[in-house]
C-alpha positions as CSV (number, residue, x, y, z in Angstrom):
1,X,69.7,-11.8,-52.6
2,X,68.6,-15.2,-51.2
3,X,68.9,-18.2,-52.9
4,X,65.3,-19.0,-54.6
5,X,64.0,-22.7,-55.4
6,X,61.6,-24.0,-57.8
7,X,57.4,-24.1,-56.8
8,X,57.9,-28.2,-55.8
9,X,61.5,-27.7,-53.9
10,X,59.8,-25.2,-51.5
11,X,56.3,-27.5,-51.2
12,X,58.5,-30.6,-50.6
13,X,60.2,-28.8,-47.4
14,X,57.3,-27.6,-46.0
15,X,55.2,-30.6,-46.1
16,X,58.7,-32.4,-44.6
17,X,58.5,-29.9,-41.5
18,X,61.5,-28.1,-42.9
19,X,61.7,-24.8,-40.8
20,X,64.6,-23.4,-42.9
21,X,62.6,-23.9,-46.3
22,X,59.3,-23.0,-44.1
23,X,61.3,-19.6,-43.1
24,X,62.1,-18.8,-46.9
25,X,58.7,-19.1,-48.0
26,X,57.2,-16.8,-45.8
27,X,60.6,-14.6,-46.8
28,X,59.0,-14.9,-50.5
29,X,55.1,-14.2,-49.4
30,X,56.9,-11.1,-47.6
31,X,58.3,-9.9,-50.3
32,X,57.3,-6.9,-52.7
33,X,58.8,-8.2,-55.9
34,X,56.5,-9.4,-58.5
35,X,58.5,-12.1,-58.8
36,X,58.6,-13.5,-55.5
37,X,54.6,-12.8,-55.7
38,X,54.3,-15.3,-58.5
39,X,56.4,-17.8,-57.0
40,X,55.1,-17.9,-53.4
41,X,51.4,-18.0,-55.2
42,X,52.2,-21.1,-56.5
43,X,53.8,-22.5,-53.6
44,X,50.5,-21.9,-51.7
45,X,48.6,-23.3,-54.3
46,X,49.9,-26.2,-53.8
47,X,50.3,-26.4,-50.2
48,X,46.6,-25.2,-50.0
49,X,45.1,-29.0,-49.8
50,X,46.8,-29.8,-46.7
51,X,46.2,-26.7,-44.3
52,X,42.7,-25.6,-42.3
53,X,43.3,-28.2,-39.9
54,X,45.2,-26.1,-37.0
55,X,43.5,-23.8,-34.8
56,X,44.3,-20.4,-34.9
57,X,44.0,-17.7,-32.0
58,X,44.4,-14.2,-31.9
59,X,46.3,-12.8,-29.1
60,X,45.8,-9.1,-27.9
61,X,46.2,-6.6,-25.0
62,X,46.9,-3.6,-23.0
63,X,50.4,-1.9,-23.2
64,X,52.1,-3.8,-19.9
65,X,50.1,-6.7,-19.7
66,X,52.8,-9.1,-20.5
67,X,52.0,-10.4,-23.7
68,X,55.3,-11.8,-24.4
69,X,55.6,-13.4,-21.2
70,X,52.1,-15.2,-21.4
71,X,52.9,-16.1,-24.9
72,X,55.9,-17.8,-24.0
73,X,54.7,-19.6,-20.9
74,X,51.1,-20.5,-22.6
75,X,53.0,-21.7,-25.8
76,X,55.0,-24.1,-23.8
77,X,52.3,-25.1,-22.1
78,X,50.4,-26.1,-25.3
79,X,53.5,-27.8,-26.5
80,X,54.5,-29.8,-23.1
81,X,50.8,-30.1,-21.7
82,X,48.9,-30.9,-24.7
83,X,51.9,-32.4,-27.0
84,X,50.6,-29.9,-30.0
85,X,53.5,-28.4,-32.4
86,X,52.8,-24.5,-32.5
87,X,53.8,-21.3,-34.4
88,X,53.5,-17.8,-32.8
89,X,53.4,-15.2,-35.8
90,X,54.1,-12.2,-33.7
91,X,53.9,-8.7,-35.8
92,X,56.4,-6.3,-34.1
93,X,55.8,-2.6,-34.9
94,X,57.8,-1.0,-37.5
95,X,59.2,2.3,-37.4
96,X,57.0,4.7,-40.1
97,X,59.9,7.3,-40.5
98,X,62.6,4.6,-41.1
99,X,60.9,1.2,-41.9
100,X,63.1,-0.1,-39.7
101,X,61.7,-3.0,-37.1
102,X,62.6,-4.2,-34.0
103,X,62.4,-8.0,-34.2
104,X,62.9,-9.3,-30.9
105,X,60.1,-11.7,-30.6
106,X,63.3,-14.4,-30.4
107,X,64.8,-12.7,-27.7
108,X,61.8,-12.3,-25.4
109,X,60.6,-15.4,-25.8
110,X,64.2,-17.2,-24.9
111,X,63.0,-20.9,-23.8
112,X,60.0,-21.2,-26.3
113,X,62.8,-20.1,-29.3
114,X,64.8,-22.8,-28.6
115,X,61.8,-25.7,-28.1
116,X,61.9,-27.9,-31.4
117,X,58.4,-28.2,-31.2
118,X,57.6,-24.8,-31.8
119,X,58.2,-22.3,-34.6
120,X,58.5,-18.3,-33.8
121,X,58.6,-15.7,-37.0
122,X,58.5,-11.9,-36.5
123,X,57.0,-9.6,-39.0
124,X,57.8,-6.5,-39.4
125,X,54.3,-4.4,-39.9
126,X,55.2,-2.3,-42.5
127,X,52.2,0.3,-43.7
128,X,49.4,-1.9,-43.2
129,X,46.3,-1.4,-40.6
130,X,47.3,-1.9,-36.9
131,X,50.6,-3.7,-37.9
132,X,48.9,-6.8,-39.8
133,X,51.0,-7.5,-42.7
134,X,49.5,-8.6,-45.4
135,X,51.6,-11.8,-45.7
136,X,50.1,-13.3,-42.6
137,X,47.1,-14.8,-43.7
138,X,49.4,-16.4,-46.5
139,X,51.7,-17.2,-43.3
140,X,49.3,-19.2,-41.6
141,X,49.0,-20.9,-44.5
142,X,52.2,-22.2,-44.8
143,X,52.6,-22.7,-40.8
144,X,49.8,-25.2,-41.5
145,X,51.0,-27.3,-44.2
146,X,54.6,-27.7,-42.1
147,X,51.9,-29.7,-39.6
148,X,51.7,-26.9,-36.9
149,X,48.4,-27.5,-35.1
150,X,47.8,-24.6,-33.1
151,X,48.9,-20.9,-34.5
152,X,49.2,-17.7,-32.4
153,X,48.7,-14.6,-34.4
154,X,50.4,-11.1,-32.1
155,X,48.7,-8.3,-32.7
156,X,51.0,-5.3,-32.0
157,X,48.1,-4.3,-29.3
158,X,47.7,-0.7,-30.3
159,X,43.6,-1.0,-30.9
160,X,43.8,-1.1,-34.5
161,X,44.9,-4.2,-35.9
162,X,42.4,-6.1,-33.8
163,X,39.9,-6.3,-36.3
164,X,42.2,-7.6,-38.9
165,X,43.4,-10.1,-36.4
166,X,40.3,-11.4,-35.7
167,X,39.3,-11.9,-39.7
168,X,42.2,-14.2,-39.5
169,X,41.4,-16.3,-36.4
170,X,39.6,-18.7,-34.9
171,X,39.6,-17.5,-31.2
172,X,40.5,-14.1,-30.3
173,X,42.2,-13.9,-26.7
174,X,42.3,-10.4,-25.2
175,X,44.8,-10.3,-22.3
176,X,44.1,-7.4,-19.7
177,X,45.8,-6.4,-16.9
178,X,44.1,-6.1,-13.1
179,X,44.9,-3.1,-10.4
180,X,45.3,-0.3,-13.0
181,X,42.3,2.0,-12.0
182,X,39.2,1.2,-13.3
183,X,39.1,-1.6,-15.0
184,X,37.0,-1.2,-18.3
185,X,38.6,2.3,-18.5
186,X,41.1,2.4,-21.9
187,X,39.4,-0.4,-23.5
188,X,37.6,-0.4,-26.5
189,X,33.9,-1.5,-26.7
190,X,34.7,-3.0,-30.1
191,X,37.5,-5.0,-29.1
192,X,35.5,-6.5,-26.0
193,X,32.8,-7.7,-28.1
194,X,35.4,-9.5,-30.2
195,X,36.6,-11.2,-27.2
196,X,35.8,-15.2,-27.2
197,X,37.8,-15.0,-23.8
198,X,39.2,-12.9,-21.2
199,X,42.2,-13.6,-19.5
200,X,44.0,-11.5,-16.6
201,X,47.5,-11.6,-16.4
202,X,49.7,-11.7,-13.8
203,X,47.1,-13.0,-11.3
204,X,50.1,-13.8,-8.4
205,X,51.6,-12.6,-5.2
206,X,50.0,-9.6,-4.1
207,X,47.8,-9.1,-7.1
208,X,45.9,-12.3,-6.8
209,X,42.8,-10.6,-5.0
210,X,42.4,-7.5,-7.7
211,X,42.8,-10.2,-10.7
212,X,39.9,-11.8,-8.9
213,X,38.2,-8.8,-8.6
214,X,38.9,-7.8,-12.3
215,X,37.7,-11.2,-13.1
216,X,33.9,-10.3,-12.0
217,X,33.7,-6.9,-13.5
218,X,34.7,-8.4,-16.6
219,X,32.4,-11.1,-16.4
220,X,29.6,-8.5,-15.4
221,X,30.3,-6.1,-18.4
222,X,30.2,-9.2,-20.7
223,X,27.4,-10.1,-19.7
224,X,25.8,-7.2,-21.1
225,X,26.6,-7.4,-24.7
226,X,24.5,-9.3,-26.4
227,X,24.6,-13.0,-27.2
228,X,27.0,-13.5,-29.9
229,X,26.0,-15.3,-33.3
230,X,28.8,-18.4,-32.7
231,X,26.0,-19.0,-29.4
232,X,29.6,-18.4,-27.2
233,X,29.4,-16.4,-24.3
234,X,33.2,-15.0,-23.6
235,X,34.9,-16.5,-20.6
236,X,37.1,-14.6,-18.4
237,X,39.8,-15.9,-16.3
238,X,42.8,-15.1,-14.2
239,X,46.3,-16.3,-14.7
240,X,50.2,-16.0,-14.4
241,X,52.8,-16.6,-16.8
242,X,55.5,-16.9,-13.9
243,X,53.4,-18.8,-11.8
244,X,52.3,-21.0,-14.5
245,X,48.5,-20.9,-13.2
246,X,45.4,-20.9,-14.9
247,X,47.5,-21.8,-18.4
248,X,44.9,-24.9,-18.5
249,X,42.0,-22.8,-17.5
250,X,42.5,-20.5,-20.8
251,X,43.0,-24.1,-23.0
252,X,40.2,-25.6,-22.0
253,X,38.3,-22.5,-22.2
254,X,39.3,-22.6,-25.9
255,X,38.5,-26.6,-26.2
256,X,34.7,-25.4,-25.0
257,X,35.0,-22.9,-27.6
258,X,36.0,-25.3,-30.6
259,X,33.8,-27.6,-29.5
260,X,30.7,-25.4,-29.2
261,X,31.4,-23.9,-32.9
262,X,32.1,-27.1,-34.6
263,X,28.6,-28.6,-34.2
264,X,26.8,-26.0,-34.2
265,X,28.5,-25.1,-37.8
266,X,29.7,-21.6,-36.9
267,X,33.2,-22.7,-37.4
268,X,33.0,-23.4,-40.7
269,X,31.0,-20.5,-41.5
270,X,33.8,-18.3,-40.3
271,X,36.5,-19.6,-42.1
272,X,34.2,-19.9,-45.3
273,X,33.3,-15.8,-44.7
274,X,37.3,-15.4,-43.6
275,X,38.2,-17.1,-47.0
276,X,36.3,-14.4,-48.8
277,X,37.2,-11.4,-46.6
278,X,41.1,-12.6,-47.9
279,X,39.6,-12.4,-51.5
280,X,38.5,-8.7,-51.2
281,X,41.3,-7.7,-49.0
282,X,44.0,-9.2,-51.7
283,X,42.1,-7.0,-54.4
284,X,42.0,-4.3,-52.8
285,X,45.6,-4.1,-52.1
286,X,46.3,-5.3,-55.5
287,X,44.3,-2.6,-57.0
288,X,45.6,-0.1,-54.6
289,X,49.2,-1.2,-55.3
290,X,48.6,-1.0,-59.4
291,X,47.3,2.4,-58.8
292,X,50.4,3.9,-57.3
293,X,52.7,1.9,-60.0
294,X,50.8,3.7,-62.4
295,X,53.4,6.4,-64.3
296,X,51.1,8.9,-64.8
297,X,50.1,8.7,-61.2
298,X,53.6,9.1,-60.4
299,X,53.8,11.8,-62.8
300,X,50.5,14.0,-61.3
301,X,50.1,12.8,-57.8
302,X,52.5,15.7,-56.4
303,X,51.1,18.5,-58.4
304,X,47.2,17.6,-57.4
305,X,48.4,16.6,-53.8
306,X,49.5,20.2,-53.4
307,X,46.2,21.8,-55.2
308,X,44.6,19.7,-52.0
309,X,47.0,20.7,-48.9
310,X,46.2,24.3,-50.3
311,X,42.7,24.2,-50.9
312,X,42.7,24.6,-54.0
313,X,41.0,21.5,-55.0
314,X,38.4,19.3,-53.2
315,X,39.4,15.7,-52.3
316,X,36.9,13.9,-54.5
317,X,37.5,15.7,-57.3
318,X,41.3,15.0,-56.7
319,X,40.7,11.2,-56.5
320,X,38.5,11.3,-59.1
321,X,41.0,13.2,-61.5
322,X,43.7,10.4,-60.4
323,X,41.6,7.6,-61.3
324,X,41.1,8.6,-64.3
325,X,44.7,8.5,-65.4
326,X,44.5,4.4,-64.9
């Protein structure tokens, strides 16, 4: 069991850019033990008047795009470019027969690892929707009180966590790949109308004409949803992680973005309606969790699941029979 510290040993590291203590309280936030609940609680707590000031950004996209590789070469791009300190949060998916997980964020992302300017921390995804654990909101959290200014939140990009993702962020990046057939084919309506930008990945050698090409039907189909209620309309652009081009296109793009929804207010609406969305997601968990702790769920939940596989017993009136008993 790793060592634990008091409320005020973790806050002190964090606040001193510690990345070892930083690590161990997002160990604790990770954790299922009641215990380690309590205490990481009260770490946040504490932290809590010295984070909202990074910027957060969702990063999503097609099976193949390269997601590791842009998030790499766009990280050190922010870091070398634009002198921010960043943390990628990347949420690897976890096995549901094992609950085993591959965490190899480190090893894809070799030369970003190793820059002391930036801070990588794998997740595995457990049960939850899509792969979003539910310590990373409280991740972010803690990212932002070590003084990292610009957050990247990896979805596992299966279409399911994006939604969570972008309740989280401030700028949802959906990475899509040029050449494969038709373009809009595979991708979900839902997902592009989250989209604040558009970015086509590996835009070089012989595939710089169909990223262009993808570029415009993009464009086009955006252009057909309507006007979203931050008063952004989603960029798209081309680039290559390799290559290094069109890194500062996508930054800037985000700079518009940023600047657009801080005075017009939107950005302080969302993180406002965010805050609560954490509220109701927390008790819902919570009260989800409780439920299955319950011993006389533990006791019944069997016999009535097998009165429902057989028919014997309608769904509702299964749930409502286990609610009862808490």
């Amino acid at each position: 069991m790793a060592k634990r510290f008091s409320p005020d040993k973790y806050v002190e590291g964090i606040l001193a850019g510690d990345r070892v203590m930083l690590s161990r309280a997002i160990t604790l936030v990770e954790s299922r033990l009641h215990s380690d609940q309590e205490l990481a609680q009260e770490v946040i707590n504490q932290v809590l008047p010295r984070t909202g000031r990074s910027v957060r950004i969702g990063i999503t996209g097609v099976p193949g795009v390269g997601k590791s590789t842009f998030i790499e070469a766009f990280g050190n791009y922010v870091i070398q470019e634009q002198g921010k300190k960043l943390a990628v949060l990347a949420i690897d998916p976890t096995s549901q027969r094992s609950g085993g997980s591959i965490l190899g964020d480190k090893t894809r992302m070799e030369s970003l690892s190793v820059n002391p300017q930036a801070f990588i921390r794998p997740s595995p995804a457990g049960k939850s929707l899509g792969g979003v654990t539910r310590s990373t909101r409280e991740s972010i959290i803690l990212c932002e009180a070590a003084g990292f200014e610009v957050i990247f939140v990896e979805t596992v990009g299966v279409g399911q966590s994006e939604t969570a993702v972008h309740a989280m962020v401030d700028f949802f990046l959906l990475l899509m790949l040029a050449g494969a057939g038709d373009e809009l084919q595979g991708i979900k309506r839902g997902i592009m109308e989250m989209a604040d930008a558009i970015a086509i990945t590996k835009a070089d050698g012989s595939n710089v004409d169909k990223a262009k090409a993808a570029r415009a039907e993009y464009q086009n189909a955006l252009h057909l949803y309507p006007m979203a209620s931050s008063g952004w309309l989603p960029k798209v652009s081309t680039c290559s992680a390799l290559q290094n081009t069109g890194l500062d296109k996508i930054w800037q793009t985000v700079e518009d973005y940023l600047q657009l929804t801080q005075s017009n207010g939107y950005f302080d609406k969302k993180r406002r309606d965010q805050n609560l969305q954490w509220m109701y997601e927390a008790i819902r968990q919570s009260l989800e969790e409780r439920f299955y702790a319950a011993q006389q769920v533990k006791e019944q939940l069997p016999g009535i699941t097998d009165e429902v596989k057989e028919g014997n017993k309608s769904a509702f009136a299964a749930a409502a029979e286990l609610l009862k008993l808490v």
